[in-house]
N, C-alpha and C positions, 0 to 999 in steps of 0.2 A: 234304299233302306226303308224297312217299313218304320212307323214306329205306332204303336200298339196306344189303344183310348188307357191301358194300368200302365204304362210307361210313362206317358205324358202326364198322367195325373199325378203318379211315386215323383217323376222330376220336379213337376210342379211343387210339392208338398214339398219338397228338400230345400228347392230354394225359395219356398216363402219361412221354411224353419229356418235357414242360416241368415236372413234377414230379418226374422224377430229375435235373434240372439244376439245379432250384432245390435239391433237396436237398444234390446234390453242393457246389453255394456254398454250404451252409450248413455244410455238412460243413468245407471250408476256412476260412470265419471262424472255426468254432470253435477248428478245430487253430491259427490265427494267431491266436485272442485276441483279434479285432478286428473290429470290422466294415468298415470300407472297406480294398479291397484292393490296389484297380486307380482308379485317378484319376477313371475312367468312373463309380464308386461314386458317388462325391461330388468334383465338379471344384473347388468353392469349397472343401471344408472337406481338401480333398488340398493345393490350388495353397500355403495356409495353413499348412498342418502343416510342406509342407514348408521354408517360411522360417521357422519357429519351430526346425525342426533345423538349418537352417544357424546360426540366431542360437545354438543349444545347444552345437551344435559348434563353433562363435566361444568361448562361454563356457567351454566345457573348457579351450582351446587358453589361454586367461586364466589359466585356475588353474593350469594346467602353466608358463607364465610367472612366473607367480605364483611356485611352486616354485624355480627357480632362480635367480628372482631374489632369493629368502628364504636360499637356499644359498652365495648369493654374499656379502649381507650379513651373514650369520652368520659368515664368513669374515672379512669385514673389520673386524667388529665383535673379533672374538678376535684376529685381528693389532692392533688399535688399543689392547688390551686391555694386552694382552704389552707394547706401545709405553710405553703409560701407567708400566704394574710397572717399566720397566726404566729410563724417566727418575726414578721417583722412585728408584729402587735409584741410580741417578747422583747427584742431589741430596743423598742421604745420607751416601756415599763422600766430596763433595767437602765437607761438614760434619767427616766424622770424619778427614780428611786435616790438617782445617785443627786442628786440638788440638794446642797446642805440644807433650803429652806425645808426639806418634806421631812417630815415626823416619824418618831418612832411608830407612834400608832398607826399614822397611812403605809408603811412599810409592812405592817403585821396584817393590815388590811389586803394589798396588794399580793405579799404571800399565801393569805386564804382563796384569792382571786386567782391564784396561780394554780392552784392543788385541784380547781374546775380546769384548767384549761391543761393540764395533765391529763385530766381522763378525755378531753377532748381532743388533744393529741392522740392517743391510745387509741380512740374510734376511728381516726382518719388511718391510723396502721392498722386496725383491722378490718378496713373496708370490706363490703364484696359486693359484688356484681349480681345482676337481673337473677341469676341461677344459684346463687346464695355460695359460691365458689370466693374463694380468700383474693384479693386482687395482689397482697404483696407475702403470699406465700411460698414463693417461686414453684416448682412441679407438686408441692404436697398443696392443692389448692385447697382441698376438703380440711386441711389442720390451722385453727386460729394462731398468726403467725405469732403474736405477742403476750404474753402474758406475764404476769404479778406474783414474783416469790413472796415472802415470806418480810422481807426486807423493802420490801416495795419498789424493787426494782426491778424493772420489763426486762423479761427473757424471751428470747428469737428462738422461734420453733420451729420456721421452715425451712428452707434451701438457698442455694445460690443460684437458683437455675430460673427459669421463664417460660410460664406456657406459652406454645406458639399453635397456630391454623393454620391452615395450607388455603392462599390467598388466591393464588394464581398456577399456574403449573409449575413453573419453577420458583415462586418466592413461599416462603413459611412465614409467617412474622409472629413478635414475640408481642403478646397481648398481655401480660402480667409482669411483673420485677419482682427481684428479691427487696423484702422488706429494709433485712440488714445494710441494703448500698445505701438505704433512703433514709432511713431513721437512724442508721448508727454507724454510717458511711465515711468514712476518711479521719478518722478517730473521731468524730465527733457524732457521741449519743445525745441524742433530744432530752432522754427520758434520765438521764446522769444528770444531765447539765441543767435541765428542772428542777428534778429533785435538790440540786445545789443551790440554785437561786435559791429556791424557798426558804432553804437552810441559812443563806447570810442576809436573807431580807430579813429572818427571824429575832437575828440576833439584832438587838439596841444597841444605838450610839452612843457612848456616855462620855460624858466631860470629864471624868475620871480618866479613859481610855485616849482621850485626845491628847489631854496633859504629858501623859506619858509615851505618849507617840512620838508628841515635839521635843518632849527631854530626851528621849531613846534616837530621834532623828539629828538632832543638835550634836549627842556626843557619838555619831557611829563613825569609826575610823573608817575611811576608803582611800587609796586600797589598804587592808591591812597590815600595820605594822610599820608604817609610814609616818605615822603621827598628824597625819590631815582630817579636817572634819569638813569636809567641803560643802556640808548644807549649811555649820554657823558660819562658813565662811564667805557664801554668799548672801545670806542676810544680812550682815557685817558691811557687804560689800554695798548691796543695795540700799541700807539705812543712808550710809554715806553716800548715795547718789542722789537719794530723794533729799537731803541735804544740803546739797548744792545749787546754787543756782546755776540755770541754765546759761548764765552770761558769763560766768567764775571760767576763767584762761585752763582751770585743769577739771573740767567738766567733763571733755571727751575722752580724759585718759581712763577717769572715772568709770566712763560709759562703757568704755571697751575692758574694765578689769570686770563689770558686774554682768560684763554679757560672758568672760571666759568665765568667770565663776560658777553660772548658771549654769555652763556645760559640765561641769565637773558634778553639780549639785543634782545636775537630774539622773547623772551615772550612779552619782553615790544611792539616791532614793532609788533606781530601779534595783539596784544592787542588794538593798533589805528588806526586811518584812516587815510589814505595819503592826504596831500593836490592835488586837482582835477589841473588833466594836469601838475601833478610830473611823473617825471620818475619811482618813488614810486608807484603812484598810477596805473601807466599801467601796472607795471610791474604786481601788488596782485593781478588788475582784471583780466590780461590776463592767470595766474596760474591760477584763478576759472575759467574758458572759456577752460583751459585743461583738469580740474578736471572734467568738464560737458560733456568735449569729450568722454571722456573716459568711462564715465557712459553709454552715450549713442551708444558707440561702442559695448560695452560691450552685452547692452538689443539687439543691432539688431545682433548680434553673436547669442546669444541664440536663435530668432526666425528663421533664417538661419540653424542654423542646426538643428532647428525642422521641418523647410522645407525639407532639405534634407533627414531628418529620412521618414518622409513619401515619398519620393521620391526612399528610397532604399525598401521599405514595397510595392509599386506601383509593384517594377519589381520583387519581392517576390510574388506576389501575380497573374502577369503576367504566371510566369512560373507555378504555383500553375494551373493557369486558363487553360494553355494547357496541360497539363498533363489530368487535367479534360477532355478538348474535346477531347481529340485521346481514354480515356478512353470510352467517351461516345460515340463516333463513332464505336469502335469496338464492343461494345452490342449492337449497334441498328445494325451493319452488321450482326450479329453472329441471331438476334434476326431473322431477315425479310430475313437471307439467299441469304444475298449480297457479301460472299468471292468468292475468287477465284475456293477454293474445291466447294460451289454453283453451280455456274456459271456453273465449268466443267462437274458435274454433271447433271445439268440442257441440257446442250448443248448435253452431254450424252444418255439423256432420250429423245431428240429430235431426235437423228438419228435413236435410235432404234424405236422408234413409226414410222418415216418416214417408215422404214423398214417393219415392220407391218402394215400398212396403205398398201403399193406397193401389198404385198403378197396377204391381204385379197380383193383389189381390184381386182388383177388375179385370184382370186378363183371364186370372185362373177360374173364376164363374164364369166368365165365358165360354172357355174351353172347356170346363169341365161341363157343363149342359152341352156340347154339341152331340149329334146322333144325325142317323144316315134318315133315319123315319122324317124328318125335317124338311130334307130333299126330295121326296118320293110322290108324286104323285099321281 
C-alpha cells in the first residue's frame, strides 16, 4: 500500500490536533482541580453530584436557620431571665413590705417603685428580636403583643400560636411564645396582680383599723351559729399558759388545750376578713401576692427550660448538620475527581501527554521535510 507525502502529512496533523486537545482538557482539569467538567465527562457521576449539591445547599440554608433561630431563642431566654429576677425582686418587696416595722411612708415609697417596675415588666412582654418582630406575639409577630386601656390594664393582642423555622428536614421549631401563657398564664396576670400590690401598699395602716381588727377578730363566731369565738378563746388559753409555771403538775394539760385552741383560732382567722388598713389585712394580702409569685415563677421556669431544651437540640442538630457537609463534600470530591490522588493523577497525565506531544512533533518535521531530491545524486 502506498501512502502518499498529503496523507502522511493530513495523518500527521490529526494526531498532533487530537493530542493538543487532549492536552488542552488536561490543561483545564488541572486549573479546575477536577476531573469531570462538563456532564458529557461522566453523566452518572455529574447527574449525582449534582443532587448531593442541592441536598448541600439544603443543609447550609438549615444551619443559617439554625442561626436565627438560636438568635431568637437566646433572646427569649434572657427576656424570661430578666422576667424570673424581677418576679422574685416582687416576692421579696411584698415580704419586706409586710414587717410591721416598715412605715406607711416606705410602703408608699415602694408602690411608686413598683409603677417603674410595671412598665418594665411591660418592655420584657414586648420584647423583639434583631428584625424588630414581637418575640411573644405568637403568629401575629409584626402586632405589639401588650398594650394599656384606658384603665391601665395590659391587653393581649396576639395569638396562641408560635412562630417556628425549618431547622433540619424533618424538625420545625418554635422560636417565639404566646405572650398570654407567659404573662397571664395559669390565672395568674403579672400586670392584675401589680396593679394590685400597688393598690394595698397604697393604702395606710392605721391604729384605728387595727383596734377594730382585734375587736372584729375577738368577737367572730366560727363556725357560725355555734356560739364559739375561737380566736378570744385562744388568747384566754395562751394567757393562761404564759401564766403557769413550767414546773405547775397541770402545765401540760395547759399546753395541749392552747395548742388545740390555736388550731381552731387559725381556722377561725383564715375563715374572715381583716378590717381594711389592719396590719391583718396586709399582712393575708401580702401572703396571696407570694402565693401568685410563686406560681408565676414557677409557669416562666417551665418555658425557660423549654427554651433552653430547644437551644441544646439547635447545637445537636448543628453538629448533626456538619457531619452532613464534610460527608457530602467528600462524594461530590470522590464523585467529579477533586482529591488529591485526582489532581496528582491528573497532573500526571499532563506531563506525559506534554511528552508525547514534544516527540510526535520531532517526528512530524522530520517527515514532513523528507523529499526524493535528498537521495539523488
Amino acid at each position: 500500500m502506498r501512502i502518499s507525502t498529503q496523507m502522511l502529512y493530513q495523518m500527521s496533523n490529526n494526531d498532533l490536533t487530537n493530542m493538543q486537545g487532549q492536552l488542552l482538557k488536561l490543561n483545564q482539569q488541572v486549573s479546575a482541580g477536577q476531573k469531570v467538567l462538563v456532564p458529557s465527562d461522566d453523566p452518572v457521576s455529574s447527574a449525582r453530584a449534582l443532587d448531593l449539591n442541592q441536598s448541600q445547599a439544603l443543609n447550609d440554608q438549615y444551619k443559617i436557620n439554625r442561626q436565627n433561630a438560636n438568635s431568637s431563642l437566646a433572646q427569649v431566654a434572657s427576656t424570661l431571665s430578666s422576667f424570673t429576677d424581677m418576679l422574685t425582686k416582687l416576692k421579696s418587696d411584698g415580704i419586706k413590705a409586710g414587717n410591721q416595722s416598715f412605715s406607711n411612708a416606705e410602703r408608699a415609697n415602694l408602690a411608686a417603685e413598683l409603677k417603674g417596675n410595671f412598665q418594665e415588666v411591660l418592655g420584657y412582654a414586648n420584647a423583639t428580636d434583631g428584625q424588630g418582630n414581637y418575640l411573644f406575639s405568637g403568629f401575629k409577630s409584626t402586632t405589639q403583643p401588650f398594650t394599656l386601656d384606658g384603665n391601665g390594664n395590659a391587653v393581649y393582642n396576639g395569638d396562641q400560636g408560635s412562630m417556628t423555622l425549618q431547622v433540619d428536614s424533618t424538625r420545625q421549631m418554635e422560636i417565639s411564645a404566646s405572650g398570654q401563657s407567659i404573662f397571664q398564664g395559669n390565672g395568674q396576670d403579672i400586670f392584675q396582680t401589680m396593679n394590685n400590690l400597688i393598690s394595698v401598699l397604697s393604702v395606710p395602716v392605721t391604729e384605728a383599723a387595727n383596734n377594730a381588727d382585734e375587736t372584729a377578730a375577738n368577737t367572730f363566731e366560727y363556725p357560725a351559729g355555734t356560739g364559739q369565738f375561737p380566736i378570744q378563746a385562744y388568747k384566754t388559753a395562751q394567757a393562761t399558759l404564759d401564766a403557769t409555771d413550767p414546773n405547775d403538775p397541770t402545765y401540760a394539760a395547759k399546753f395541749s388545750a392552747a395548742a388545740a385552741a390555736k388550731l381552731k383560732s387559725d381556722a377561725a382567722d383564715a375563715a374572715r376578713t381583716p378590717v381594711v388598713g389592719s396590719q391583718a389585712a396586709l399582712t393575708r394580702q401580702l401572703a396571696q401576692f407570694g402565693t401568685q409569685f410563686d406560681a408565676m415563677i414557677n409557669n416562666v421556669g417551665t418555658a425557660t427550660a423549654s427554651v433552653g431544651a430547644r437551644q441544646n437540640e439547635l447545637d445537636s442538630l448543628d453538629a448533626a448538620g456538619l457531619v452532613k457537609n464534610e460527608n457530602y463534600t467528600a462524594t461530590i470530591n470522590n464523585l467529579l475527581g477533586r482529591n488529591t490522588s485526582d489532581v496528582s493523577e491528573l497532573i500526571s497525565d499532563l506531563t506525559l501527554k506534554q511528552t508525547y506531544l514534544a516527540a510526535a512533533q520531532k517526528v512530524f518535521v522530520s517527515t514532513s521535510s523528507l523529499t526524493l531530491l535528498n537521495y539523488l545524486k
